[in-house]
Every structure is written in C-alpha cells, then in structure tokens.
PATORLUM-854510 format. One record per atom (N, C-alpha, C): residue in one letter; x, y, z; atom name; residue number from 1. Coordinates in Angstrom, 2 decimals. Example, Ala and Ser with C-alpha at 12.3 -4.5 7.8 and 13.67 -1.06 7.14 Angstrom:
// PATORLUM-854510
a/13.19/-5.69/7.80/N/1 $
a/12.30/-4.50/7.80/CA/1 $
a/13.20/-3.30/7.80/C/1 $
s/12.85/-2.25/7.08/N/2 $
s/13.67/-1.06/7.14/CA/2 $
s/12.90/0.03/7.87/C/2 $
This chain:
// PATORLUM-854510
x/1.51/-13.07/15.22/N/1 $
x/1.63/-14.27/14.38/CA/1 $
x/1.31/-13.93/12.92/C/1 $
x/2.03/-14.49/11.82/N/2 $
x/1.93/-14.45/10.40/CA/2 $
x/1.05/-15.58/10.13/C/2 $
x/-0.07/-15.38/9.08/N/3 $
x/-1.14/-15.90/8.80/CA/3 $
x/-1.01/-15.82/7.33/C/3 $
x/-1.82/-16.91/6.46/N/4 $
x/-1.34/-17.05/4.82/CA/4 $
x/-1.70/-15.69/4.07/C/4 $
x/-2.89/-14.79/4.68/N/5 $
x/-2.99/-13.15/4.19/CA/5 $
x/-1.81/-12.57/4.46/C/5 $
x/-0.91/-12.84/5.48/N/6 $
x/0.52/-12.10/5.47/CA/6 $
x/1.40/-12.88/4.26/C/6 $
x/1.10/-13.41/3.93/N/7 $
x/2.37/-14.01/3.13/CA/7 $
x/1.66/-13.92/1.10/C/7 $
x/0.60/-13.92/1.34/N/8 $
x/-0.16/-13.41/0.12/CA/8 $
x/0.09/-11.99/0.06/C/8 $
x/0.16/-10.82/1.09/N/9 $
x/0.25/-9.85/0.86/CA/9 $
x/1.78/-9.55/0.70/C/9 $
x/2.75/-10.43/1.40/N/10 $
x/4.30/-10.52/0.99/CA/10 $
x/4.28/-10.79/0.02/C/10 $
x/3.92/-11.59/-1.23/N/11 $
x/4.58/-11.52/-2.83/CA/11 $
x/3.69/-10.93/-3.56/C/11 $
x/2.78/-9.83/-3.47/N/12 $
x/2.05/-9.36/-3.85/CA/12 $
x/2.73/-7.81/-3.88/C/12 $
x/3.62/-7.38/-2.56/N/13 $
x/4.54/-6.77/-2.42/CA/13 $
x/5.68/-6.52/-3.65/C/13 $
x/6.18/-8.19/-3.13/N/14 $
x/7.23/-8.29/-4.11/CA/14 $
x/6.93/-8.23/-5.21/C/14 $
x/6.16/-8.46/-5.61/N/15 $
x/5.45/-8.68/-7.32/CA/15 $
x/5.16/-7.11/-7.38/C/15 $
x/4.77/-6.05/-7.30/N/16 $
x/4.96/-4.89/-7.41/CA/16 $
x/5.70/-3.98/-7.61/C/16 $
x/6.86/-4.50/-6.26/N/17 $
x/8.36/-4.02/-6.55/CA/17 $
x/9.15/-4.58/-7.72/C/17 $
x/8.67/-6.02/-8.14/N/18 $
x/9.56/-6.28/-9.16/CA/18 $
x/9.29/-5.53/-10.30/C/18 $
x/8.03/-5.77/-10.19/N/19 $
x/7.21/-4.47/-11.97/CA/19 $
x/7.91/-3.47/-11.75/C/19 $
x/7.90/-2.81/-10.81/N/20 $
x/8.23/-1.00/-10.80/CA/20 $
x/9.90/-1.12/-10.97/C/20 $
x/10.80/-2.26/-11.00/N/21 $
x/12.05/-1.98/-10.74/CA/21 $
x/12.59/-2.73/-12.11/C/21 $
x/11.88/-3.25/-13.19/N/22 $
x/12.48/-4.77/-13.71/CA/22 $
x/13.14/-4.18/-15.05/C/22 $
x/12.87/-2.99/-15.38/N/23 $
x/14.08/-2.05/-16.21/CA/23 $
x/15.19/-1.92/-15.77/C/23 $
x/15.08/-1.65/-14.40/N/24 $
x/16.59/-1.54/-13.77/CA/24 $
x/17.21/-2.60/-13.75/C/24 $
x/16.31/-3.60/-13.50/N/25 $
x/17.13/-4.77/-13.43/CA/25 $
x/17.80/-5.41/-14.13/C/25 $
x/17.01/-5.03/-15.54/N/26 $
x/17.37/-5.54/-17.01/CA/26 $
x/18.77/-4.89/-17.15/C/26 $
x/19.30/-3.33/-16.68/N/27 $
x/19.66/-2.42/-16.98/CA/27 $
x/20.87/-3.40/-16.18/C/27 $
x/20.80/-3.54/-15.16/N/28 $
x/22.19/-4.07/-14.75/CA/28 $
x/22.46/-5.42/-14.70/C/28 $
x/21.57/-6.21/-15.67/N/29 $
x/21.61/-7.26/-15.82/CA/29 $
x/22.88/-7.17/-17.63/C/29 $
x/22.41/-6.23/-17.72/N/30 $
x/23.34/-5.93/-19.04/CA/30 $
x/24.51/-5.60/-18.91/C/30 $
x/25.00/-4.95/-18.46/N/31 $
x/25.98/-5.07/-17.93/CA/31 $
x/27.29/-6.05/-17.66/C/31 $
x/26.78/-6.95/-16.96/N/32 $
x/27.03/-8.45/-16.53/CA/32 $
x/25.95/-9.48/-17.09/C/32 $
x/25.43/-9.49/-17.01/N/33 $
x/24.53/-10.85/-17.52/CA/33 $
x/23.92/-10.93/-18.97/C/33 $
x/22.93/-11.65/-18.94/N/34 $
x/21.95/-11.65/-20.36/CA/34 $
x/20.64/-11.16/-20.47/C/34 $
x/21.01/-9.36/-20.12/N/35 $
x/19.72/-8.48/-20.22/CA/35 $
x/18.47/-8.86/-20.19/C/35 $
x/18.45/-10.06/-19.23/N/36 $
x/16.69/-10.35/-19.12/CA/36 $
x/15.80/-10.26/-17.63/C/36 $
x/16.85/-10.11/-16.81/N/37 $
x/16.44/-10.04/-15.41/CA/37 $
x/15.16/-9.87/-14.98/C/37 $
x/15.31/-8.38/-15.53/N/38 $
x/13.98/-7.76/-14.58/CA/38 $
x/12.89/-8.02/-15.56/C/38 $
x/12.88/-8.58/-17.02/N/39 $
x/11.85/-9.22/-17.68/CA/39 $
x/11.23/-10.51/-17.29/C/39 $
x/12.33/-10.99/-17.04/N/40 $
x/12.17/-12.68/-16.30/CA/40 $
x/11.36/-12.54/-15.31/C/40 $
x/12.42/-11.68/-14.12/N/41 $
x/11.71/-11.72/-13.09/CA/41 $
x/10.26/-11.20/-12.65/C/41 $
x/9.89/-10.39/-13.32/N/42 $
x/8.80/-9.77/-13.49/CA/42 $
x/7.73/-10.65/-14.23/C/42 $
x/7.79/-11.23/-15.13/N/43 $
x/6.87/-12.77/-15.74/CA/43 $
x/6.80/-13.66/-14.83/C/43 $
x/7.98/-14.14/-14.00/N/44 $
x/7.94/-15.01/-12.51/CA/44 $
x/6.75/-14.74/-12.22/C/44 $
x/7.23/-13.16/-10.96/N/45 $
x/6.03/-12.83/-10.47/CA/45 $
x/4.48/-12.75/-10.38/C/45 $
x/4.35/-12.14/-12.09/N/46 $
x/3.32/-12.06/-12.20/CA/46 $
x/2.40/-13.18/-12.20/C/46 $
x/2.82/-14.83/-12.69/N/47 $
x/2.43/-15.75/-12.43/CA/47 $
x/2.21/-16.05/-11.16/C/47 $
x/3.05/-15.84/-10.35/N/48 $
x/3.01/-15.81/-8.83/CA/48 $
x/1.35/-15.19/-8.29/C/48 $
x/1.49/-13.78/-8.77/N/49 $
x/0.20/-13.13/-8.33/CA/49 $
x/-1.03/-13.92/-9.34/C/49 $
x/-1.50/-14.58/-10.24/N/50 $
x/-2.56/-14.83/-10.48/CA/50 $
x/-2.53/-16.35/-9.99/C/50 $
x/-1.66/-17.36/-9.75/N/51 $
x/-1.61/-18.27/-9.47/CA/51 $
x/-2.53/-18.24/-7.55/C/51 $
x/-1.82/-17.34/-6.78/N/52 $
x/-2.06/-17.31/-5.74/CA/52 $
x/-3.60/-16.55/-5.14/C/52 $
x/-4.09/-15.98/-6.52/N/53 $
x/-5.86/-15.56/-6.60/CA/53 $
x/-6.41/-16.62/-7.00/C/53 $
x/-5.82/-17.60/-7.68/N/54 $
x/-6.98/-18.69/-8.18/CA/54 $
x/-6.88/-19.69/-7.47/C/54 $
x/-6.29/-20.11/-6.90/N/55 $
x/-5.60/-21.26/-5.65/CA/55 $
x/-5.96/-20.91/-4.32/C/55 $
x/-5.87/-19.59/-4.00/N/56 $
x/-6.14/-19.67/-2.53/CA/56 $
x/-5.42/-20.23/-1.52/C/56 $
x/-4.28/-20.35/-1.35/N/57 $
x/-3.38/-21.30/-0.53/CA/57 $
x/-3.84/-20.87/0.84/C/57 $
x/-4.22/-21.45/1.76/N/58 $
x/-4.25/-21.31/3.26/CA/58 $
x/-3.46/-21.33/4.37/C/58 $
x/-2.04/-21.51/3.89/N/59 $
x/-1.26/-21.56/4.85/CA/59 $
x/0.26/-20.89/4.87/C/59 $
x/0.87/-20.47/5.77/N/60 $
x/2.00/-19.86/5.09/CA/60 $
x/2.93/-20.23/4.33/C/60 $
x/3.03/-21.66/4.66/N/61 $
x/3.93/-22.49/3.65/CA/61 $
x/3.38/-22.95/2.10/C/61 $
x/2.17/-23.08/2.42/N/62 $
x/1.05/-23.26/1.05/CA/62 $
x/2.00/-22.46/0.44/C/62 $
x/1.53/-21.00/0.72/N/63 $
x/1.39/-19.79/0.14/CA/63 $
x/3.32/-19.70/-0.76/C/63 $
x/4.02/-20.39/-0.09/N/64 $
x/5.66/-19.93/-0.27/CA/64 $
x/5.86/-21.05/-1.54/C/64 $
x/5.30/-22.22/-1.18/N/65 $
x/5.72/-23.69/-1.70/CA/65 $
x/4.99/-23.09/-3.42/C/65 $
x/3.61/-22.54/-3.59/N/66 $
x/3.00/-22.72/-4.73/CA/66 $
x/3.75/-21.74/-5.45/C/66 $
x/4.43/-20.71/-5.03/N/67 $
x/4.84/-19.55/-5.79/CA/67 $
x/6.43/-19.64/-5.92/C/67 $
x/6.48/-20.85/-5.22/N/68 $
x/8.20/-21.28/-5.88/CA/68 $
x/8.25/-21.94/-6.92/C/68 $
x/7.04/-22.89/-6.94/N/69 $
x/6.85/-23.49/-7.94/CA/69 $
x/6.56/-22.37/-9.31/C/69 $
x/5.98/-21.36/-9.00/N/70 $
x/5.51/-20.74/-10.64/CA/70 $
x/7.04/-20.18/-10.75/C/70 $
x/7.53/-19.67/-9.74/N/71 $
x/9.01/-19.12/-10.15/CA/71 $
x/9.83/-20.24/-10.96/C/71 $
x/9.99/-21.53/-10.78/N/72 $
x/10.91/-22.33/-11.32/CA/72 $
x/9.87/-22.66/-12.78/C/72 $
x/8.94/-22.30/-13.17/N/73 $
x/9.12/-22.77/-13.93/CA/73 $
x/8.59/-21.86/-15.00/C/73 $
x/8.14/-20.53/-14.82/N/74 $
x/8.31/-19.29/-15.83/CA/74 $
x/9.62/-17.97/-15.98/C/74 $
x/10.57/-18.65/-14.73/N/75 $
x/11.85/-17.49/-14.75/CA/75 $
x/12.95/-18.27/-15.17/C/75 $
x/13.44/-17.94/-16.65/N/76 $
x/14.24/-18.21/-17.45/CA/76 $
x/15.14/-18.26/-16.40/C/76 $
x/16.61/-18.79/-17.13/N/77 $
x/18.06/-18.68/-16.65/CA/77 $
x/18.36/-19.55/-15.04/C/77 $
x/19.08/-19.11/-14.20/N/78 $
x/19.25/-19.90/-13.23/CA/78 $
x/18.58/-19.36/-11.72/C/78 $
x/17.89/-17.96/-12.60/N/79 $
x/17.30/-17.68/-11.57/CA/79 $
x/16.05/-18.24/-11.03/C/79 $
x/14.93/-18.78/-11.83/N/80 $
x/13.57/-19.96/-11.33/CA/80 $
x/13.93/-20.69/-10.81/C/80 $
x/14.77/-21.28/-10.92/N/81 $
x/15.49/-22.47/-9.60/CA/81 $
x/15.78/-22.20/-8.31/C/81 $
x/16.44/-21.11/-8.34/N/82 $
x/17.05/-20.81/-7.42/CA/82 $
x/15.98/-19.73/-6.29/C/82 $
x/15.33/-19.00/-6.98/N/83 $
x/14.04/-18.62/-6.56/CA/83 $
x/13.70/-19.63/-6.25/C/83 $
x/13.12/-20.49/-7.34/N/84 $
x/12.07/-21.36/-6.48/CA/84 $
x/12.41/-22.44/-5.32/C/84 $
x/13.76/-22.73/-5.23/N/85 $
x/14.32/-23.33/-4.16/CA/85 $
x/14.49/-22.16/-2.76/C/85 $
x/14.21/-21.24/-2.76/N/86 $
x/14.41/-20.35/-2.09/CA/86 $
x/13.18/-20.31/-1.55/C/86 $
x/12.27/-20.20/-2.02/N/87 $
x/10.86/-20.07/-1.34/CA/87 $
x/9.57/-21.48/-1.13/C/87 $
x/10.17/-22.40/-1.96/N/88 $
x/9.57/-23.73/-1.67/CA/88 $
x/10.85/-24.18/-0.76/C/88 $
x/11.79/-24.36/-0.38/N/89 $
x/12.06/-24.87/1.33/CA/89 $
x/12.19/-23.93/2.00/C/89 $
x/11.78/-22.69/1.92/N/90 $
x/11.46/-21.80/3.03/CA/90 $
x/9.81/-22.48/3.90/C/90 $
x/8.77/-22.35/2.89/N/91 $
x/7.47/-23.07/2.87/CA/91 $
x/7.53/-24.34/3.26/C/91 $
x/8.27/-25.30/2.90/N/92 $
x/8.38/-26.54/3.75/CA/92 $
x/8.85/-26.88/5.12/C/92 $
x/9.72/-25.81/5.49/N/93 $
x/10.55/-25.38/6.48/CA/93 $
x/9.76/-25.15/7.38/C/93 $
x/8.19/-24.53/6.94/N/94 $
x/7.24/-23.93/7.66/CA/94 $
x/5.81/-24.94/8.20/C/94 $
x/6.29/-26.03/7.37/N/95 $
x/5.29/-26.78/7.52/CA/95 $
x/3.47/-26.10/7.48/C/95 $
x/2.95/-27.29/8.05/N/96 $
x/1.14/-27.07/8.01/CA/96 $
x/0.65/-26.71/8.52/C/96 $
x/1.30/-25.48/9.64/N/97 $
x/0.51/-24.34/10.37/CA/97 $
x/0.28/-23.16/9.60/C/97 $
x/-1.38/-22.80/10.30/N/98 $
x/-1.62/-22.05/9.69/CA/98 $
x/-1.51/-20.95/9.73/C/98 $
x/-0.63/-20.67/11.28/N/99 $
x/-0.25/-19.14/11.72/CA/99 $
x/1.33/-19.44/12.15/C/99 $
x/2.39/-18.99/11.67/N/100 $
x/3.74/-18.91/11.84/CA/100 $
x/4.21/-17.89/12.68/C/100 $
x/5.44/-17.52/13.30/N/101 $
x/5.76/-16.69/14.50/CA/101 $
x/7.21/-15.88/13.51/C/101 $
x/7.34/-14.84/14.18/N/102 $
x/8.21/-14.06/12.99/CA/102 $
x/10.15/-14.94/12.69/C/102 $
x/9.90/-15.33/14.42/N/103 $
x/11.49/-16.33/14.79/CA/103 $
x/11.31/-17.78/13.58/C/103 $
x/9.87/-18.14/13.26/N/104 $
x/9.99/-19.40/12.98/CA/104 $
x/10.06/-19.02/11.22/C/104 $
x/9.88/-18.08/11.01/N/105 $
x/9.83/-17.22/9.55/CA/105 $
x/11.33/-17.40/9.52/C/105 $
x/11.84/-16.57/10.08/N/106 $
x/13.27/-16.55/10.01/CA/106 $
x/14.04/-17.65/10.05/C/106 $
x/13.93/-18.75/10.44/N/107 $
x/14.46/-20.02/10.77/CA/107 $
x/14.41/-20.71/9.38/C/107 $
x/12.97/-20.30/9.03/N/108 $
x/12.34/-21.19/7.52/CA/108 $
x/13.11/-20.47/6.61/C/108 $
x/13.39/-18.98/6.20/N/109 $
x/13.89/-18.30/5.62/CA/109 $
x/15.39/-18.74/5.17/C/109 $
x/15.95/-18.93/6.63/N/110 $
x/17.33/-19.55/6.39/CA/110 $
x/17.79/-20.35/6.16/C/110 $
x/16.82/-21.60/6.19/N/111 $
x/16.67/-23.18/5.28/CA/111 $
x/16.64/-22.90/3.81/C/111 $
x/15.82/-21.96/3.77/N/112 $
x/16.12/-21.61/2.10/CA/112 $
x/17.18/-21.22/1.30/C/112 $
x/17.57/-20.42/1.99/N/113 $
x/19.17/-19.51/1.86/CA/113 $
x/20.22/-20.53/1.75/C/113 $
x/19.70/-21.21/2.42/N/114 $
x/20.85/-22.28/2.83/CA/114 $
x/21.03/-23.27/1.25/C/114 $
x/18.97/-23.83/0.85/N/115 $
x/19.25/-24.54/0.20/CA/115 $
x/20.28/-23.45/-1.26/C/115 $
x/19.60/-22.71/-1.34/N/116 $
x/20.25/-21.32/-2.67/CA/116 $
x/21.57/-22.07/-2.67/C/116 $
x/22.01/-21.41/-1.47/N/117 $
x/23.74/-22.00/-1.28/CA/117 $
x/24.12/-23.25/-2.06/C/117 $
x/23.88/-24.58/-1.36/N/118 $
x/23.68/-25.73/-2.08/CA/118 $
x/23.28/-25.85/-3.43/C/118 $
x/22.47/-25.42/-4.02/N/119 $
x/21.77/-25.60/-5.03/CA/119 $
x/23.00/-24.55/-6.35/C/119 $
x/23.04/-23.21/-6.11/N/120 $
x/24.29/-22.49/-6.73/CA/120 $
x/25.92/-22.69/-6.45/C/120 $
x/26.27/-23.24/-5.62/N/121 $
x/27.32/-23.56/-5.06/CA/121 $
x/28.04/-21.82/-4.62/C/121 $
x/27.08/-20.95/-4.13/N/122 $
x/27.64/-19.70/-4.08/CA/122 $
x/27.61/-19.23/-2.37/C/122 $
x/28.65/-18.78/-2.41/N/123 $
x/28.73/-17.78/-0.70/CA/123 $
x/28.74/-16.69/-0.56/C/123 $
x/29.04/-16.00/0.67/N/124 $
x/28.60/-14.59/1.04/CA/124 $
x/30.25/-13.58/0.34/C/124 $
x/30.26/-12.96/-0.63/N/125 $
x/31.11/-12.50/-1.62/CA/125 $
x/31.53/-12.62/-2.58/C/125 $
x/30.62/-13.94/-3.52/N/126 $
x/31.17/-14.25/-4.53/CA/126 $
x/29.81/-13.38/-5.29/C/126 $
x/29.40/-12.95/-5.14/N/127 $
x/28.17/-11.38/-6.10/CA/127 $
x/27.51/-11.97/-6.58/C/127 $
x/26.66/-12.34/-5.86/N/128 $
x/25.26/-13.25/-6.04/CA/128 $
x/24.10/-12.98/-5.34/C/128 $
x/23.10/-13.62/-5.48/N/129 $
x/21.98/-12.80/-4.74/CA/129 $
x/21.96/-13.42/-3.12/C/129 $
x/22.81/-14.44/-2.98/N/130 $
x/23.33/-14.61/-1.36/CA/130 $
x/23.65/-13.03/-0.75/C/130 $
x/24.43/-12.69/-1.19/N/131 $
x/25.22/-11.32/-1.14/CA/131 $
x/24.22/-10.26/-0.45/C/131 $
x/23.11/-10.22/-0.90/N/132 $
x/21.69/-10.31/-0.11/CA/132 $
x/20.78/-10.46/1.02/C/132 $
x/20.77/-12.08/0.34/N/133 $
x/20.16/-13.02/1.80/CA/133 $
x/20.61/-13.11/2.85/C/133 $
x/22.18/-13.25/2.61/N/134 $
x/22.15/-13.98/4.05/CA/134 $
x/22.16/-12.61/5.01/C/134 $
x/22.71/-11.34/4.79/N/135 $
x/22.68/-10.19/5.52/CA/135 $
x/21.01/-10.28/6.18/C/135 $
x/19.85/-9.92/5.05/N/136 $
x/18.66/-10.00/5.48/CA/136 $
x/18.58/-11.29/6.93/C/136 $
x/18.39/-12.33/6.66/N/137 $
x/18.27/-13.11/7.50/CA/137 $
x/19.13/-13.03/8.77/C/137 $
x/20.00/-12.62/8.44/N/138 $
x/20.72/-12.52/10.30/CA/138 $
x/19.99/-11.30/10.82/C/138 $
x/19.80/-10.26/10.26/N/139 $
x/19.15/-9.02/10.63/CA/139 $
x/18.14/-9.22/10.65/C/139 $
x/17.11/-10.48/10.48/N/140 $
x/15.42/-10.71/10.59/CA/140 $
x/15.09/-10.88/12.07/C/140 $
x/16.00/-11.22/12.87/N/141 $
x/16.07/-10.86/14.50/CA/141 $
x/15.24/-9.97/15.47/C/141 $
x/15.89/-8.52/14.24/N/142 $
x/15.84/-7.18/14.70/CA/142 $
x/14.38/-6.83/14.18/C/142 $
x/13.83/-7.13/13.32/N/143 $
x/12.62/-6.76/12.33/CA/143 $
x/12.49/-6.99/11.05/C/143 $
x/11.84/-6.73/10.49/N/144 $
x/11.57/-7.03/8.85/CA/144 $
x/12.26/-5.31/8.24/C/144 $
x/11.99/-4.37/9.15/N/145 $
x/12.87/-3.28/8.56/CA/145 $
x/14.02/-3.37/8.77/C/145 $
x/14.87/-3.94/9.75/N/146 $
x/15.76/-4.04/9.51/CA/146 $
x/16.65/-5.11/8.24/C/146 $
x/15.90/-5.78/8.19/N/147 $
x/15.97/-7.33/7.52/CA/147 $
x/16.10/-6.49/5.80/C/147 $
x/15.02/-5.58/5.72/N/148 $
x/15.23/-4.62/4.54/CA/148 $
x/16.32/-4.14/4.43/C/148 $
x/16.70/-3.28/5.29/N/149 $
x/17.87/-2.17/5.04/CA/149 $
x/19.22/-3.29/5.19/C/149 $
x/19.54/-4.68/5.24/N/150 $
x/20.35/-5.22/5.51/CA/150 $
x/20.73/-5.60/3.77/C/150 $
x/19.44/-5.95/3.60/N/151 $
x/19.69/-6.63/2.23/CA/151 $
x/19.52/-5.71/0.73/C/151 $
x/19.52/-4.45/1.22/N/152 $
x/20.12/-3.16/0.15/CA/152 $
x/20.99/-2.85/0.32/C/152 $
x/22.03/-2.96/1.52/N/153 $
x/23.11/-2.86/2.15/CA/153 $
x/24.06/-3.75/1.28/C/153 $
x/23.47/-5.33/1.62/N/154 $
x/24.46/-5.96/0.76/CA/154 $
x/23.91/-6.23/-0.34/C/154 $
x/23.28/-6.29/-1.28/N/155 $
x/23.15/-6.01/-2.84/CA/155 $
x/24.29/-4.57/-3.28/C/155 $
x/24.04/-3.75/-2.55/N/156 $
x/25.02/-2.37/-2.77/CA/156 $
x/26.47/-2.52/-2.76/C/156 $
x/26.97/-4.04/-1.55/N/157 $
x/27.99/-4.05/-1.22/CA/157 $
x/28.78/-4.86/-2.34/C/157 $
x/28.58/-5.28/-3.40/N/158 $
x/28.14/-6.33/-4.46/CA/158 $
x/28.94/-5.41/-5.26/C/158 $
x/29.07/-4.03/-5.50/N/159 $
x/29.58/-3.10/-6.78/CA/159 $
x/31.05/-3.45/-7.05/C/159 $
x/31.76/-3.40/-5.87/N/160 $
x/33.16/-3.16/-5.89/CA/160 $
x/33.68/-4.88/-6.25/C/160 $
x/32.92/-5.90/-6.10/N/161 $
x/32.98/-7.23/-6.02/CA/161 $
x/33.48/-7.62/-7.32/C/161 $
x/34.33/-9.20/-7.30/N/162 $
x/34.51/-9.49/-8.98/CA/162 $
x/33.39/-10.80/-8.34/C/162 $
x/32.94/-10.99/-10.06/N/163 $
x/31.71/-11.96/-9.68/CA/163 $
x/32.65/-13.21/-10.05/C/163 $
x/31.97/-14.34/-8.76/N/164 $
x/32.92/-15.81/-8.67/CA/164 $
x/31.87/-17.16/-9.30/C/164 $
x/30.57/-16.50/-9.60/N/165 $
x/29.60/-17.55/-9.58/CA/165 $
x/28.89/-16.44/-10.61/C/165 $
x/28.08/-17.74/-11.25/N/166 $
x/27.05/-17.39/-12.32/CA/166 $
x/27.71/-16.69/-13.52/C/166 $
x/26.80/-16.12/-14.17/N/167 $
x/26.93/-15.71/-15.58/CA/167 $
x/28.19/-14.50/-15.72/C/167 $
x/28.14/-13.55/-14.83/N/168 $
x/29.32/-12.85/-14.64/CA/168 $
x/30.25/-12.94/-14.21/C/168 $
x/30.74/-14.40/-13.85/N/169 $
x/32.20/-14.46/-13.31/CA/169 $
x/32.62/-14.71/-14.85/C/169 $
x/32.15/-14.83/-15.99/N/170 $
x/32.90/-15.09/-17.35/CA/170 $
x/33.41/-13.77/-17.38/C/170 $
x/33.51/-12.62/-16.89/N/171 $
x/33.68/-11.21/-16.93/CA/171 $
x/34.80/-11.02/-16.16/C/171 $
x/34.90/-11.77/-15.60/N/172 $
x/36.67/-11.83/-14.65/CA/172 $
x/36.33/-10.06/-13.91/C/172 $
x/37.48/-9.06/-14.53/N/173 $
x/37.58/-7.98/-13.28/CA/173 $
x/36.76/-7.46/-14.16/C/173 $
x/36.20/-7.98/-15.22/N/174 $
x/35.34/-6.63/-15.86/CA/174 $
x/33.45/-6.83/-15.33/C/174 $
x/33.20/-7.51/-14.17/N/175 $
x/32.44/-7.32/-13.53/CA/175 $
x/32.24/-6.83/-12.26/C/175 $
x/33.76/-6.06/-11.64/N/176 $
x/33.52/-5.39/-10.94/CA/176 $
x/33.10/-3.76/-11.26/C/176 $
x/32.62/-3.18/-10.05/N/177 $
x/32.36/-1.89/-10.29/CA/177 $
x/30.25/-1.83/-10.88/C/177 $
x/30.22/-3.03/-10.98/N/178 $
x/28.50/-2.98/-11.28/CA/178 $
x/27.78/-3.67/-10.27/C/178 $
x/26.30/-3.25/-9.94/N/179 $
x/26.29/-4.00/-9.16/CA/179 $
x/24.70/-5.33/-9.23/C/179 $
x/25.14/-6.47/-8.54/N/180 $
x/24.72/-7.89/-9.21/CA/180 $
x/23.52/-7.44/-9.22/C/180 $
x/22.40/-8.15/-9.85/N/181 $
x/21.29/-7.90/-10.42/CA/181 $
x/19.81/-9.00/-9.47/C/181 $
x/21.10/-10.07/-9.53/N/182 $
x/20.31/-10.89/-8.59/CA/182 $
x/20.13/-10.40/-7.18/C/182 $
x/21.02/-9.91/-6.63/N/183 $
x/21.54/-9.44/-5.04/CA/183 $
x/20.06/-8.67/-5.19/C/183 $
x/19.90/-7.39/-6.17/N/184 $
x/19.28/-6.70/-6.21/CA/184 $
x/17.96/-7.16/-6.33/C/184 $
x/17.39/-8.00/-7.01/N/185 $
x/16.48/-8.63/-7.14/CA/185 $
x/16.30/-9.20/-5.42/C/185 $
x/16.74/-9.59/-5.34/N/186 $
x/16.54/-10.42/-3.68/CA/186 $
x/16.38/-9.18/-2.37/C/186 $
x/16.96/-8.82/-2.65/N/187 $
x/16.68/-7.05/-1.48/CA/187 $
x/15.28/-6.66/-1.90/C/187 $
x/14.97/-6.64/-3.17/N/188 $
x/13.39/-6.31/-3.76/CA/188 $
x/12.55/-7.35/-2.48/C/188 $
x/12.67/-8.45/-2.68/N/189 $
x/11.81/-9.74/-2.44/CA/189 $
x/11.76/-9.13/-1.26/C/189 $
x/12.82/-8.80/-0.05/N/190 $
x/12.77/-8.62/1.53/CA/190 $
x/12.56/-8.01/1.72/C/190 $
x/12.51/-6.65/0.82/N/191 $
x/11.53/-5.47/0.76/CA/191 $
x/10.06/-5.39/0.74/C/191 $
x/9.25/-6.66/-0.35/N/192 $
x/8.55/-7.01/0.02/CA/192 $
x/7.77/-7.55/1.00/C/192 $
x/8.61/-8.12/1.50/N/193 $
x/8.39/-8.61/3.23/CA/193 $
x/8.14/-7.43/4.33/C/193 $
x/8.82/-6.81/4.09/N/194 $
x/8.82/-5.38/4.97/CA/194 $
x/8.02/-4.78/4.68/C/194 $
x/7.19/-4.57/3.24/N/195 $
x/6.16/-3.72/3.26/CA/195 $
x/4.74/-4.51/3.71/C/195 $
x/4.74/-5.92/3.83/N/196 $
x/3.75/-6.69/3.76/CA/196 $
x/3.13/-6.56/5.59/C/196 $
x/4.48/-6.50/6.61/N/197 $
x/4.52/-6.25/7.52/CA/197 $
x/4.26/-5.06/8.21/C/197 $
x/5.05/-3.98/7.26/N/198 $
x/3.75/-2.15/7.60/CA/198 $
x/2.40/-2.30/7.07/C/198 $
x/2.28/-2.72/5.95/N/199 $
x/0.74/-3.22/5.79/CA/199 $
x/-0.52/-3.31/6.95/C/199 $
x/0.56/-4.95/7.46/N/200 $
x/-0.57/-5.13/8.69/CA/200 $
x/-0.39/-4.46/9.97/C/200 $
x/0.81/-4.13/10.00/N/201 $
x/0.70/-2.97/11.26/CA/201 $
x/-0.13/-1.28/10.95/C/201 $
x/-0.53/-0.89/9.89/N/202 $
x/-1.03/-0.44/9.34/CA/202 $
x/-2.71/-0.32/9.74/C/202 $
C-alpha cells in the first residue's frame, strides 16, 4: 500500500529530475515553444517541494491536490493548468484514505489524464505531453518501471510527429523532427514515480 511518505517522496523525485533536466527542457522547448519550459517547470516544482515541508499533507491525495495547486499557479504558460489539473484530480480521484493500493493509483492517475485531455482538448498523437501519459498509465498495470519506460517511449515517439495542439502546432511541419518538451516533462514526472517506488523497496 502507498502511504502520503510515498507520494511526498514521488514529487520530491520529480522535483529533482526536473532541476537536473530543465536546460534540456528549455533546450527543446526552443525549438518549438517559448524557451521557458524547464525554467517554469523547475520554479513549479520547487514550490511544490517547500510547500509540501511546511504543510505536511497526510494523505495521498492531500499530498497530489496541494502540489497541483502550487503547479497552477507558479508554472507560466499552459503548462500550471494542465499540471495542476493533472495531479489535483488524480488526488481527488484518491479521495481521504490514508493508504492507497497501486490499481487504485492507477485508476486516480487516469482521471487525471483524462481531465489533461478535456482541459487541452489534446489526444494520443497530436505531440503533447498526453503523448506520454496515456502510454505510462496503461503500462501502470505492469509496474511503475514499466509505467517509466512507457512514458520515455512515448515522449521519444513525439520526434517524427507534426504538433496539432499547443504552442507548436503554429510550426505546421516545421515542428516535426523535435521532440515535445511537455511529453518530456511528463516521462520526468513518471519517472519520478518509479524512483519513489525503488526508494521504498529499497
């Protein structure tokens, strides 16, 4: 069972990976977007991590709901929204238990994904950070490593793509051949998850 220390140690994860990666991100955010990605996303985070030391959330959904909230409202562009809709109805999804099961993670996970969908009006090929998710989540079945290697898989699969949604579909074919920044960003996040999970098997 996942307990709110598993899910504190999941964006604590992610908040690590985003620091160590948020040049790159910037890097292919330039490309296609407005070179702020991995700056953004990395200010997200870091709010994330001091928010979630001074708060203390106790529950796994606590823990998802408060750090969607710092995402929507320190990550510029359309990504704080969409983050934070991503991980506040994942957390609601999860309701007021205080120990969650990895199936009911996954279930909550995909309420989120779902809302992303809704909320961006984007699907699985239009080179978005869906492009991502939803791979992770069908593969969260199998494990959280697999759930990883699903969602570097499709962030990767993202290169050859023309973007149909967000800031780089203004790029028509001249956003294929790079690959999305968000996708990439979101494989980070499930990466996080996966390391949060060797952690405690650890």
């Amino acid at each position: 069972m996942l307990d709110a220390d598993f899910f504190r140690r999941w964006m604590a994860a992610a908040a690590a990976s985003v620091g160590r990666e948020a040049q790159r991100l910037t890097d292919l955010d330039s490309a296609i977007g407005d070179a702020d990605h991995g700056i953004n996303m990395q200010r997200g985070f870091t709010a994330v991590t001091a928010a979630l030391a001074e708060e203390a959330p106790n529950t796994p959904g606590a823990v998802l709901i408060l750090a969607g909230r710092q995402l929507i409202s320190k990550v510029g562009g359309a990504s704080g929204p969409l983050y934070g809709t991503l991980l506040r109805r994942t957390g609601k999804a999860l309701g007021e238990a205080a120990e969650v099961s990895e199936g009911q993670l996954a279930a909550a996970l995909r309420d989120g994904v779902d809302g992303v969908m809704k909320l961006g009006g984007a699907v699985p090929g239009d080179k978005t950070m869906i492009d991502a998710l939803v791979p992770a989540v069908d593969a969260l079945g199998e494990g959280f490593a697999a759930a990883r290697a699903a969602a570097e898989q499709g962030a990767e699969a993202t290169i050859p793509l023309q973007a149909r949604k967000g800031r780089a579909s203004y790029l028509g074919e001249r956003s294929i051949g790079h690959q999305d920044p968000g996708a990439t960003s979101s494989a980070l996040l499930i990466a996080g998850l996966s390391a949060a999970a060797e952690s405690a098997e650890g």
